[in-house]
ZANU-307318 format. One record per atom (N, C-alpha, C): residue number from 1; atom name; residue in three letters; x, y, z. Coordinates in Angstrom, 2 decimals. Layout:
BEGIN
@k=NUM	a=CA	r=ALA	c1=X	c2=Y	c3=Z
...
END
This chain:
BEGIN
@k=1	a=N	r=UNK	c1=-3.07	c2=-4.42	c3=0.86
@k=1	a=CA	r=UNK	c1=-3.26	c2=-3.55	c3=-0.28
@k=1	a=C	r=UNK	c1=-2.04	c2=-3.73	c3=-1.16
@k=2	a=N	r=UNK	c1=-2.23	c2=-3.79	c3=-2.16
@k=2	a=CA	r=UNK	c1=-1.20	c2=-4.36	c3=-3.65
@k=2	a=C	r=UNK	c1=-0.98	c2=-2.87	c3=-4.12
@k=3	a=N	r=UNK	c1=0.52	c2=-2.55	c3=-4.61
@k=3	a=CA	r=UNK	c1=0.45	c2=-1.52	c3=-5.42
@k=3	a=C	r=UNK	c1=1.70	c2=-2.11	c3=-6.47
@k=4	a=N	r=UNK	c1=1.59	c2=-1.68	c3=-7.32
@k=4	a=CA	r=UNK	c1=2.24	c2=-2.09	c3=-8.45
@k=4	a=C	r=UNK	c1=3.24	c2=-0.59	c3=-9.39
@k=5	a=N	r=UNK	c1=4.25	c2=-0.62	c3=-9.17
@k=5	a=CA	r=UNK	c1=5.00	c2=0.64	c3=-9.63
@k=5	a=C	r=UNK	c1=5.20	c2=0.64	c3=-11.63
@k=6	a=N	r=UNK	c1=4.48	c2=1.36	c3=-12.17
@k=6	a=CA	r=UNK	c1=4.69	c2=1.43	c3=-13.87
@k=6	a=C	r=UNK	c1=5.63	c2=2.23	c3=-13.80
@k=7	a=N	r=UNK	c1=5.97	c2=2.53	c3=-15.49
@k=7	a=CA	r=UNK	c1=5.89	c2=3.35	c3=-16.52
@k=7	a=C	r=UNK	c1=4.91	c2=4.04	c3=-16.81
@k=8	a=N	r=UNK	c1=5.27	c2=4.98	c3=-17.24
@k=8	a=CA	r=UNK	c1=4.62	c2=6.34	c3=-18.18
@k=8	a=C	r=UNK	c1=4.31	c2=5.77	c3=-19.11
@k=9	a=N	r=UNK	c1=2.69	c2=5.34	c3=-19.57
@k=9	a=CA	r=UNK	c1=2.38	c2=4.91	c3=-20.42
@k=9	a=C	r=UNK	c1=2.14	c2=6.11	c3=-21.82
@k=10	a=N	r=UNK	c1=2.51	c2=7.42	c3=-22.00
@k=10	a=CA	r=UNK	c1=2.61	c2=8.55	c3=-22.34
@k=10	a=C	r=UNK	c1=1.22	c2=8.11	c3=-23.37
@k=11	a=N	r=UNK	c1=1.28	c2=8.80	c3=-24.27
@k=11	a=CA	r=UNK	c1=0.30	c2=9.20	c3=-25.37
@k=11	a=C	r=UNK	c1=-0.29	c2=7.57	c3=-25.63
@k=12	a=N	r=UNK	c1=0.54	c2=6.70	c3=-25.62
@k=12	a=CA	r=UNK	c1=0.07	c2=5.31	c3=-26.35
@k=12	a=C	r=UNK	c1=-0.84	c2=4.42	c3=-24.92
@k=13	a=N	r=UNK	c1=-0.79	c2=5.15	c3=-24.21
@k=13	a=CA	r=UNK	c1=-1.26	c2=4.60	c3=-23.25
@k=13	a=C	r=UNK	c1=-0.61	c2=3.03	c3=-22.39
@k=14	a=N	r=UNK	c1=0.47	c2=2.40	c3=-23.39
@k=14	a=CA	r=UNK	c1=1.00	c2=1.16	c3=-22.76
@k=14	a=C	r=UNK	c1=1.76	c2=1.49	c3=-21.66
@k=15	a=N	r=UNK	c1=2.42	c2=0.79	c3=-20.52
@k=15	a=CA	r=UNK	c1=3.15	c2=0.71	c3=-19.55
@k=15	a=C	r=UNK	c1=3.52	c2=-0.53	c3=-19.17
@k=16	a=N	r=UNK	c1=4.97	c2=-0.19	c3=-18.46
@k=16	a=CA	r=UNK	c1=5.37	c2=-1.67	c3=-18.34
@k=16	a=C	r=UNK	c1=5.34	c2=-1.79	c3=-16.57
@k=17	a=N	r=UNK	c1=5.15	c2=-2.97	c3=-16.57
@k=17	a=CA	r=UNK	c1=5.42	c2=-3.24	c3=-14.29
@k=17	a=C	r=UNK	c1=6.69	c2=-3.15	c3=-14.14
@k=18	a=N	r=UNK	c1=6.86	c2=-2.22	c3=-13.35
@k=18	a=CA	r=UNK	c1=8.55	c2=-1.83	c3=-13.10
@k=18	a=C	r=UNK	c1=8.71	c2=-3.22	c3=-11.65
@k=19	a=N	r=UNK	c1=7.84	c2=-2.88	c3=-10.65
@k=19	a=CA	r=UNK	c1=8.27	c2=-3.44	c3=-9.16
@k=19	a=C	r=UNK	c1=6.39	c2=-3.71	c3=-8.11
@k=20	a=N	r=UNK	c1=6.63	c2=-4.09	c3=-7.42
@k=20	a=CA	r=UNK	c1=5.65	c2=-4.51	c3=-6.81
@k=20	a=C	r=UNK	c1=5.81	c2=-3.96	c3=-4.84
@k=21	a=N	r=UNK	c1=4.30	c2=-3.66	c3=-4.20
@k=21	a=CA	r=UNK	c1=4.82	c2=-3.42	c3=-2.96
@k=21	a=C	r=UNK	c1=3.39	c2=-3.66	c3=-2.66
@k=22	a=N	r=UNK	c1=3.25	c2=-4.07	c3=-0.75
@k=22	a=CA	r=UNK	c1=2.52	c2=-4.33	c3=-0.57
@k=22	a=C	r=UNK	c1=2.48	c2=-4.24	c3=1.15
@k=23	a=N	r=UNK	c1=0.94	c2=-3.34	c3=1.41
@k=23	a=CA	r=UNK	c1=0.70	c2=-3.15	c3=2.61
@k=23	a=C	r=UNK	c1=-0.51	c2=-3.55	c3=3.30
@k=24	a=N	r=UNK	c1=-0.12	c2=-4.31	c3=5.17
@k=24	a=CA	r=UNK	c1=-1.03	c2=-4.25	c3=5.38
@k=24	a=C	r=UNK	c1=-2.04	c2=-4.06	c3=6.01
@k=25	a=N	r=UNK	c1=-3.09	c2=-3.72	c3=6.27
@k=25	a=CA	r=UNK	c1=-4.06	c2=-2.68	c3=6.26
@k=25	a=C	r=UNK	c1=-4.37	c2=-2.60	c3=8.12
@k=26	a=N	r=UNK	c1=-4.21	c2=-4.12	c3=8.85
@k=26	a=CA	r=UNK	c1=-4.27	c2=-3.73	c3=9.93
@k=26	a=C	r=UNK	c1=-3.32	c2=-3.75	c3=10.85
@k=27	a=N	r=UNK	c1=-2.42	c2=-3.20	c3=10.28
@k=27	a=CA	r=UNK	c1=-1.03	c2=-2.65	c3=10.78
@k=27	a=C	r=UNK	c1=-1.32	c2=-1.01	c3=10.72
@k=28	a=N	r=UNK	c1=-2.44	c2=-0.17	c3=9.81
@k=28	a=CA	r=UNK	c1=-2.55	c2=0.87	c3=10.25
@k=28	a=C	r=UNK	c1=-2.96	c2=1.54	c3=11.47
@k=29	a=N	r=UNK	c1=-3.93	c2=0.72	c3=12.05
@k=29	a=CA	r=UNK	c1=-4.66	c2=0.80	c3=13.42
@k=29	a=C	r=UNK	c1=-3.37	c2=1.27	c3=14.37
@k=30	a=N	r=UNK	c1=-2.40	c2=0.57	c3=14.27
@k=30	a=CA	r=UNK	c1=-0.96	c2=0.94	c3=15.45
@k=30	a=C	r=UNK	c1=-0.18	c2=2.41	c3=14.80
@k=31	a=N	r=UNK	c1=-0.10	c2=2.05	c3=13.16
@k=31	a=CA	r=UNK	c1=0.86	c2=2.66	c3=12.89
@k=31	a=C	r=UNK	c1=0.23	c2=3.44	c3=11.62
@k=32	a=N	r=UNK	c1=-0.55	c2=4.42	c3=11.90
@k=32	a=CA	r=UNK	c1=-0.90	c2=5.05	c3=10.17
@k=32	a=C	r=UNK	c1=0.49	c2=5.49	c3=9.34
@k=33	a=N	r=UNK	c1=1.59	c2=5.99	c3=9.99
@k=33	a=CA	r=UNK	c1=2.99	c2=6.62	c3=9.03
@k=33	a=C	r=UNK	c1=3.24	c2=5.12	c3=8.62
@k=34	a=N	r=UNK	c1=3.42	c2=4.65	c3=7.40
@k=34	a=CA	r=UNK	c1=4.00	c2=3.54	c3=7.02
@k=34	a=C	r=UNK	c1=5.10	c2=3.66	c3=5.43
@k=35	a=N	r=UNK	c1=6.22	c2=2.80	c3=5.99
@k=35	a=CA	r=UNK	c1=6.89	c2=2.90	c3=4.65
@k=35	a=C	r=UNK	c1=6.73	c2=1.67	c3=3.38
@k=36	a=N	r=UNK	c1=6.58	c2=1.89	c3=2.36
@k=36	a=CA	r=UNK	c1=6.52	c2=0.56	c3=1.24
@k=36	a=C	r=UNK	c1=7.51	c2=0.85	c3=0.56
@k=37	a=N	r=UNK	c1=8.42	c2=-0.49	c3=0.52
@k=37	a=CA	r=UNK	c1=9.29	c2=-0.74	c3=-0.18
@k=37	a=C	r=UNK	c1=8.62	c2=-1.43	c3=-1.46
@k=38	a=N	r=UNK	c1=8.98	c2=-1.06	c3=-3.25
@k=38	a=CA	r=UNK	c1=8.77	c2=-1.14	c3=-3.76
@k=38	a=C	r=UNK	c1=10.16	c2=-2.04	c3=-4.23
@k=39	a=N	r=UNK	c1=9.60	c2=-3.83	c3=-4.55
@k=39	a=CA	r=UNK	c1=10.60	c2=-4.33	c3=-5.23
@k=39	a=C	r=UNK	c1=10.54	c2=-4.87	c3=-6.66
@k=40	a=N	r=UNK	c1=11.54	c2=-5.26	c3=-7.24
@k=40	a=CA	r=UNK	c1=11.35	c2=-5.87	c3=-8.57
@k=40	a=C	r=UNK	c1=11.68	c2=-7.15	c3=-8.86
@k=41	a=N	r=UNK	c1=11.66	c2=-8.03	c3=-9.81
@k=41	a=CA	r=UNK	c1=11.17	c2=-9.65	c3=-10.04
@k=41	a=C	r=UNK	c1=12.41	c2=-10.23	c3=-9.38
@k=42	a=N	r=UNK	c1=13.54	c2=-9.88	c3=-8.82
@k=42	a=CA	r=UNK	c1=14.49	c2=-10.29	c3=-8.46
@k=42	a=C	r=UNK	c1=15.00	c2=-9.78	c3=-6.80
@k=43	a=N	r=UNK	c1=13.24	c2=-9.24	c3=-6.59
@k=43	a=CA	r=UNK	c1=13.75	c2=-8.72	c3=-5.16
@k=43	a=C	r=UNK	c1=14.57	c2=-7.37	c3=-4.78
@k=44	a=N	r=UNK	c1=14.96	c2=-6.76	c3=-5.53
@k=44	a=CA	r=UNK	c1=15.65	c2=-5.70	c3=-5.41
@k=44	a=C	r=UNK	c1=15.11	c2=-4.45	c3=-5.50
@k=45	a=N	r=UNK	c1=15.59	c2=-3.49	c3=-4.44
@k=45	a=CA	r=UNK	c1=14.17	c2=-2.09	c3=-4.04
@k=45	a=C	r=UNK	c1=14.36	c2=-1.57	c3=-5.03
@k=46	a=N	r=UNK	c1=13.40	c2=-1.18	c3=-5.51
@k=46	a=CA	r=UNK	c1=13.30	c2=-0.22	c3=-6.61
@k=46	a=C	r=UNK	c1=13.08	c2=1.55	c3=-6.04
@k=47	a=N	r=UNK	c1=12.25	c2=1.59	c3=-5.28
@k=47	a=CA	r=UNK	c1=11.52	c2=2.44	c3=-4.42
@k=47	a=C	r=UNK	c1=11.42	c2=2.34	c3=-3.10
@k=48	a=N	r=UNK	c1=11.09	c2=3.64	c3=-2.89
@k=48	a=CA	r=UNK	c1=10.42	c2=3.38	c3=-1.31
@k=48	a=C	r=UNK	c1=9.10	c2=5.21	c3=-1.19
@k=49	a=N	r=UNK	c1=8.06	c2=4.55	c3=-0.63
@k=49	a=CA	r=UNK	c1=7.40	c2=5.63	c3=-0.24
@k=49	a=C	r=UNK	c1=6.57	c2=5.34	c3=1.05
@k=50	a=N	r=UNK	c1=6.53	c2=6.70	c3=1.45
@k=50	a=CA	r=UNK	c1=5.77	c2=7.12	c3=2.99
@k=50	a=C	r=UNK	c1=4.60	c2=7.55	c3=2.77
@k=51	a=N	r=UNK	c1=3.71	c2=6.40	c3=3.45
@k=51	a=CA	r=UNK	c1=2.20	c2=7.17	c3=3.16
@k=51	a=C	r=UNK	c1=2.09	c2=7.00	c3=4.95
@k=52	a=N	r=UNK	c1=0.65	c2=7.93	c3=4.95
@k=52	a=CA	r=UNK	c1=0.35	c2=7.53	c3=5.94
@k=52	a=C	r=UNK	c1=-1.56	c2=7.75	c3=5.92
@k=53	a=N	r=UNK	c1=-2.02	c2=6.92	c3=6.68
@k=53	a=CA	r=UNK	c1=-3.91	c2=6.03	c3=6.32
@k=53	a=C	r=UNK	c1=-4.04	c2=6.74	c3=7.43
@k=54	a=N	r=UNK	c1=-5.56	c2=6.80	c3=7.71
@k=54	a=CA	r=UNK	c1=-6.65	c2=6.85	c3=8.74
@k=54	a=C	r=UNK	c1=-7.35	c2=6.16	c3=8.16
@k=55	a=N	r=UNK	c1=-8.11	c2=5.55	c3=9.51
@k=55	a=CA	r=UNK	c1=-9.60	c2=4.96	c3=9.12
@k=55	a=C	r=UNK	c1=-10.22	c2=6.41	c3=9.67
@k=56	a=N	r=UNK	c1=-11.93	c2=5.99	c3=8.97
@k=56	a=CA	r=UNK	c1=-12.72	c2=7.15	c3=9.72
@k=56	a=C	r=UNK	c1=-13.10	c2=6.29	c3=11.06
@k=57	a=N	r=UNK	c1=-13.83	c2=7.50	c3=11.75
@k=57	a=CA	r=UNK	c1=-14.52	c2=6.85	c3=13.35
@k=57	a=C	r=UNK	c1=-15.26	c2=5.69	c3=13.25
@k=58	a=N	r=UNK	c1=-15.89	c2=5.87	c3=12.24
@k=58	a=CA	r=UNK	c1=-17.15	c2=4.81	c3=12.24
@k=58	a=C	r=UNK	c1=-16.60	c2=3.34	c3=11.51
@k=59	a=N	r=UNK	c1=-15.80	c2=3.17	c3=10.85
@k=59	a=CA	r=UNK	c1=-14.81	c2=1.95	c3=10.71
@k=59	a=C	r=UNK	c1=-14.30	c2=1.50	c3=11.60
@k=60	a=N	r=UNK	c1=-13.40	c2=2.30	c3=12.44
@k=60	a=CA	r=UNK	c1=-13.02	c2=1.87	c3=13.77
@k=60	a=C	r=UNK	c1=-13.36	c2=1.37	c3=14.61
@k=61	a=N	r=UNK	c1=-14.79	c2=1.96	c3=15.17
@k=61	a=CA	r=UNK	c1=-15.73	c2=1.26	c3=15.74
@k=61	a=C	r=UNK	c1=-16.61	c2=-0.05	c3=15.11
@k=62	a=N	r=UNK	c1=-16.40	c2=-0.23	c3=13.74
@k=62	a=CA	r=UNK	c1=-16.63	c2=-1.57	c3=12.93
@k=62	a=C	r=UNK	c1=-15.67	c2=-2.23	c3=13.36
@k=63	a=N	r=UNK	c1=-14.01	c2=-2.15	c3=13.58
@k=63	a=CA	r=UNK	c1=-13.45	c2=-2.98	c3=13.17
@k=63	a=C	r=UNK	c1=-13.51	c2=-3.62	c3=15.10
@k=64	a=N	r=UNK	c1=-13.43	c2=-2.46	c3=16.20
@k=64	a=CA	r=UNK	c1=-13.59	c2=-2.93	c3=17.79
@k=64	a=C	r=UNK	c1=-14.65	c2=-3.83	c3=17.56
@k=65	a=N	r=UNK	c1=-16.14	c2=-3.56	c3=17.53
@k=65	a=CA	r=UNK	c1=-16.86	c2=-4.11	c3=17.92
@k=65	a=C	r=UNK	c1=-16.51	c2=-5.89	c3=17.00
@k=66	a=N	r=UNK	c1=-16.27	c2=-5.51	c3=15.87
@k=66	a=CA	r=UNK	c1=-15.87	c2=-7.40	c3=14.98
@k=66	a=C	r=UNK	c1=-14.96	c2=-8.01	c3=16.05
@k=67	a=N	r=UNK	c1=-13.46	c2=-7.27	c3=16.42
@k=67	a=CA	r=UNK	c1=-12.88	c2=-7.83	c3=17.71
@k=67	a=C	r=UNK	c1=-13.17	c2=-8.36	c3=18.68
@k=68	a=N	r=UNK	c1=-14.41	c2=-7.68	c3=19.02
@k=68	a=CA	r=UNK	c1=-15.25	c2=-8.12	c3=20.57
@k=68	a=C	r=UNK	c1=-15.68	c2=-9.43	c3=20.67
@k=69	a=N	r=UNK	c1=-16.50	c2=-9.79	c3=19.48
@k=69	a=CA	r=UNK	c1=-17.29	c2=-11.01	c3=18.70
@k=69	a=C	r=UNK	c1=-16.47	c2=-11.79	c3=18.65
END
């Protein structure tokens, strides 16, 4: 999953790409608390935030049974 950190595009609606971060998705299965470091064109953190995912039941059991196969 791609997230991309802006600007406040305020009234004019423009914004600029501050930094870039990126998570991934079946690394939640172990670990839903995850941190993203948010960097910028030179590599340097801009950010950092804590999310944390669930799948629902019935994904889960999509993603075991694809494993099995």
């Amino acid at each position: 999953l791609d997230f991309t950190l802006v600007t406040d595009g305020g009234d004019e609606g423009e914004c600029d790409d501050l930094g870039v971060a990126q998570l991934d998705l079946s690394s939640i299965r172990s670990r839903p608390k995850q941190l993203i470091r948010f960097l910028d064109v030179n590599g340097e953190e801009l950010a950092e935030l804590e999310v944390e995912m669930t799948y629902s039941e019935k994904l889960m059991k999509y993603f075991e049974s694809d494993i099995d196969e």
